[in-house]
Structures are given as structure tokens and as C-alpha cells.
N, C-alpha and C positions, 0 to 999 in steps of 0.2 A: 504494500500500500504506500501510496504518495506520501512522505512524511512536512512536505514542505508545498503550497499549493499560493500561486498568487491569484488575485478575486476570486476564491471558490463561490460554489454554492452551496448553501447548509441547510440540510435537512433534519429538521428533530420529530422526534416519534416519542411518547409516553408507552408505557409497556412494555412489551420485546417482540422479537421475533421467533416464532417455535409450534413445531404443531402438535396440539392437542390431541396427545392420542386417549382413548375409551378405555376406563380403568376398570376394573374387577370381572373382566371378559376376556377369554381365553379365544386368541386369535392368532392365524402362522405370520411370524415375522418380514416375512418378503412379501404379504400385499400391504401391511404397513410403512416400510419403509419404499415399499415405492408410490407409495400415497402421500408419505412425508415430502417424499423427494419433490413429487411432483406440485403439491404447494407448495413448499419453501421456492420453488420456481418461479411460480406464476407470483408470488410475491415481490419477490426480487425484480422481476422483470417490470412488476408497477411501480418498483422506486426510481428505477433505472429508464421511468421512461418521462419523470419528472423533470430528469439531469441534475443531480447535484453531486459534487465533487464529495462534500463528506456530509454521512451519515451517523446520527448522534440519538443514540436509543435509549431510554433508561433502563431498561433491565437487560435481561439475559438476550444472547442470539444464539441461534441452534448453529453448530459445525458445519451444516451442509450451506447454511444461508452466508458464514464466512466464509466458505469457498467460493461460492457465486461472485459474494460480493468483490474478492483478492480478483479475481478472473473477470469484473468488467471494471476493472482501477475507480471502484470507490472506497474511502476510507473511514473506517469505522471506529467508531468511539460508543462503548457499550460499558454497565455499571455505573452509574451517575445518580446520585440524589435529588429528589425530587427540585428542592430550592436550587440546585445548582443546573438543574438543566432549565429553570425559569430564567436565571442570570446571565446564562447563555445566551437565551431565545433575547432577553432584553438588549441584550449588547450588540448581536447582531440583527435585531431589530426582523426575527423568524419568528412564523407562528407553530404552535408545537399540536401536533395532527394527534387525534385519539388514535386510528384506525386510517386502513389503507381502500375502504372500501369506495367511499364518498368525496374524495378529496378530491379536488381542482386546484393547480398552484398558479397564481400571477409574476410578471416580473416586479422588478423593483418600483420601475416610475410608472405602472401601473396604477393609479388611484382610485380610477372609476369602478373596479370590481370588488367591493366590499365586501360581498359575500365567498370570493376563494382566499384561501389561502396564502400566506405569503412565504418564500423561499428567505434564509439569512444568507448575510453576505457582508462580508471583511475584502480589506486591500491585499490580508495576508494571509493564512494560514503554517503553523510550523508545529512540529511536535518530535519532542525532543527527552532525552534517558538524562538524570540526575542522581550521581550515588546518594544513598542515603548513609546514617548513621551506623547502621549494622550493617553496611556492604552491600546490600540491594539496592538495583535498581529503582526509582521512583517515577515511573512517568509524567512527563509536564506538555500539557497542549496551549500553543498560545494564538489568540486571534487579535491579531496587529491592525490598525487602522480603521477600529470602529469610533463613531461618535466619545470625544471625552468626556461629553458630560452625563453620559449614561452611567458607565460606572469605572471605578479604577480597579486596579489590581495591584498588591504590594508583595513583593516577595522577599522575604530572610533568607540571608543563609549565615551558616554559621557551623561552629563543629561542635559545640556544647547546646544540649538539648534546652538543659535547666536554664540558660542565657536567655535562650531564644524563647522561651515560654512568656520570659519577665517582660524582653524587647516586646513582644506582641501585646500583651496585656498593657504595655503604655502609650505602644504605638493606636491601639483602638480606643484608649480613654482620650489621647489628644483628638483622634479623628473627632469621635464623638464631639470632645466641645471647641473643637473648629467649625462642625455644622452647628451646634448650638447657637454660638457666635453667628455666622451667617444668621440665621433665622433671625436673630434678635436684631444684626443690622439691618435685613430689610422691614422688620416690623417700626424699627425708629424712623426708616426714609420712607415708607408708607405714610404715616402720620405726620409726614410735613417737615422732620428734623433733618438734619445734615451735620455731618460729623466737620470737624474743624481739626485745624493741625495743631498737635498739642504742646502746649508750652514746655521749653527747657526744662530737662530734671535738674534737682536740685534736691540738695541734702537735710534732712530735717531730725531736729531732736527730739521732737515731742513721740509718743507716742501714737497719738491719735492719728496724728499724717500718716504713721507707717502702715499701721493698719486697712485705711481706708481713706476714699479721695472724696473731697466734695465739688459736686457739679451743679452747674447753675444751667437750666437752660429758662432759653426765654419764649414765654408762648403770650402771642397775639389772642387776644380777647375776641370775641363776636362784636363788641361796640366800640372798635376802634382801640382800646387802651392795652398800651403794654403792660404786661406783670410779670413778674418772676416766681418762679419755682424749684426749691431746691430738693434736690434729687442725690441720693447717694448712688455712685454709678462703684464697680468692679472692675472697667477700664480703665484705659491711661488717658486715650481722649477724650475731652469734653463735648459734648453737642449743645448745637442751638438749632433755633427754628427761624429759617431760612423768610 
């Protein structure tokens, strides 16, 4: 399978691929498996006639359906959790198909057909083997050149486990209130304020300074008259009302 794929097309599927065979019923093995064979066929051949480069399944695929799949060069990515093949489908901006029965897929700058399906799609695809800490292998799939502001991706590395446990536990509390902060900025320039550049630090002996700032913002009345409002702010800029 292609491990490196430029603008692919990305297909996701929920479930897997595999045939159901009739449990507690005593039947000869060679008309089952060539009734296996012959659905895992006619499946493949309905993914394969959508066109996309890689195929992203959440659960299991059956042996015969990766064979088919090695033998017409599409690449498969199968065992994924639920939330992270939704992260996917958001990044590449794919819709994730229940079933292979019903489906119709559009292109990308297709907009007028709301009702099919849409194909994902990246500038890049790669995937690539990283040793892990006990010697194995860990595979890593990456898709390059989707939209940034859908989502990021941060990767550690490191050769101590316990390190990197700590790095990520602080590395998500800043993310966290980095988007906090965001929010609360747009929520002050929603309501009219605007942040100002903030006066020279300077050294103070009190306690009270060190602890906490005082901010003055100034808010415009309904009848005309200015007033003031003091506000204890947790930042270093001051805001006023524009």
C-alpha cells in the first residue's frame, strides 16, 4: 500500500468490513467461503468505484477484503476509535458512511448536492513507523495540509515515559486556558471593549499589587454621560470601551 499519497481521496466507513456468517448451523466450508469471497468482492468493488486513495474503517476488515484492497492500491487504515475517526472526518472535512449500500459521493466544490455524501481530502497524505519505548514499532498517519483552524495536532517525543506524561498534562492545561482566554477576548470585543497596550512593568512592594491588578474600564452610558467602572481583571492588559 501507498504509504505516502499527494491530494488523496479519503474515505471513512463506521463498522468494518467482514461477512456475517450463520452461527449455530452446521454447514460445508467451501460454499461459505466462497460466498465470503464473493461478497467481500462485490464490496470492494463498490468502494473502488467511488475512487479514493485511502480507506479509513473503524473496526475490523476481513483478510480477503485486504487482499483486494493491496491489489487495486488502496490504503487502508482499520482499528480507530470512535472520537478519532470523527477528528479525522472533521479535518478532512469527509462524511463518515454507515453502510455501502445507499451511498452516492460528490466532489469537493460540489455544493448543490446536499443530500450525497462527501469524499475527504488533504494536500498530503504520509504514514510513517516510530520506535516506541519497548522496541516496537508504533505507527503514525499524518494528513498535511488541511484547514488550520479545524484542529491541531501536537506530538512529544521523548525517551522517558514519566516526562512525557507530566509535558502533556501541562501542555493541555495551557491549551485549555489559551482557548479560555480566546473566548473571554472575544466576549470583551463583542460588548464594545478593546484591549489597549499595556503600561511598563514596574516593581512594587506592596502586596496587594502583586497579587492582583486593578483595571478601570470606561463605559459610555445610554444618556450620553461617561462613568467609570472598576473591574479586577487576571490580565496584564487593561481594556477600555472604544
Amino acid at each position: 500500500m501507498e504509504s505516502h499519497i499527494i491530494n488523496p481521496k479519503i474515505m471513512l466507513m463506521n463498522g468494518s468490513i467482514s461477512y456475517q456468517r450463520v452461527l449455530n448451523k452446521l454447514t460445508s466450508l467451501n460454499p461459505v467461503f466462497l460466498q465470503e469471497k464473493e461478497f467481500l468482492s462485490k464490496v470492494i468493488d463498490r468502494v473502488e468505484s467511488f475512487g479514493p486513495d485511502v480507506l479509513i474503517v473503524e473496526k475490523s476488515v476481513s483478510q480477503i477484503a485486504k487482499d483486494e484492497l493491496l491489489n487495486k492500491g488502496i490504503t487502508l487504515i482499520l482499528n480507530l476509535k470512535q472520537g478519532q475517526i470523527e477528528k479525522i472526518a472533521r479535518n478532512v472535512q469527509g462524511d463518515i458512511i454507515q453502510n455501502l449500500e445507499n451511498v452516492n459521493f460528490i466532489s469537493l466544490d460540489d455544493s448543490n448536492e446536499s443530500s450525497k455524501n462527501r469524499l475527504g481530502h488533504c494536500k498530503e497524505f504520509c504514514a510513517d513507523f516510530m520506535k516506541g519505548i519497548y522496541g516496537c514499532n508504533k505507527p503514525l498517519v499524518f494528513f498535511s495540509g488541511c484547514d488550520r483552524h479545524l484542529t491541531k495536532t501536537i506530538l512529544l517525543r521523548g525517551e522517558n515515559k514519566f516526562i512525557l506524561k507530566k509535558v502533556k498534562k501541562v501542555a493541555s492545561y495551557y491549551l485549555y486556558a489559551l482557548y479560555n482566554r480566546r473566548l473571554e477576548f472575544h466576549y470583551i470585543k463583542r460588548n464594545g471593549l478593546t484591549c489597549i497596550k499595556p503600561p511598563p512593568e514596574r516593581r512594587s512592594t506592596s502586596h496587594a499589587s502583586e497579587t492582583s491588578e486593578t483595571t478601570f474600564v470606561q463605559v459610555a452610558e445610554s444618556n450620553g454621560h461617561a462613568g467609570s467602572r472598576k473591574v479586577s481583571e487576571s490580565t496584564d492588559a487593561p481594556i477600555s470601551r472604544s
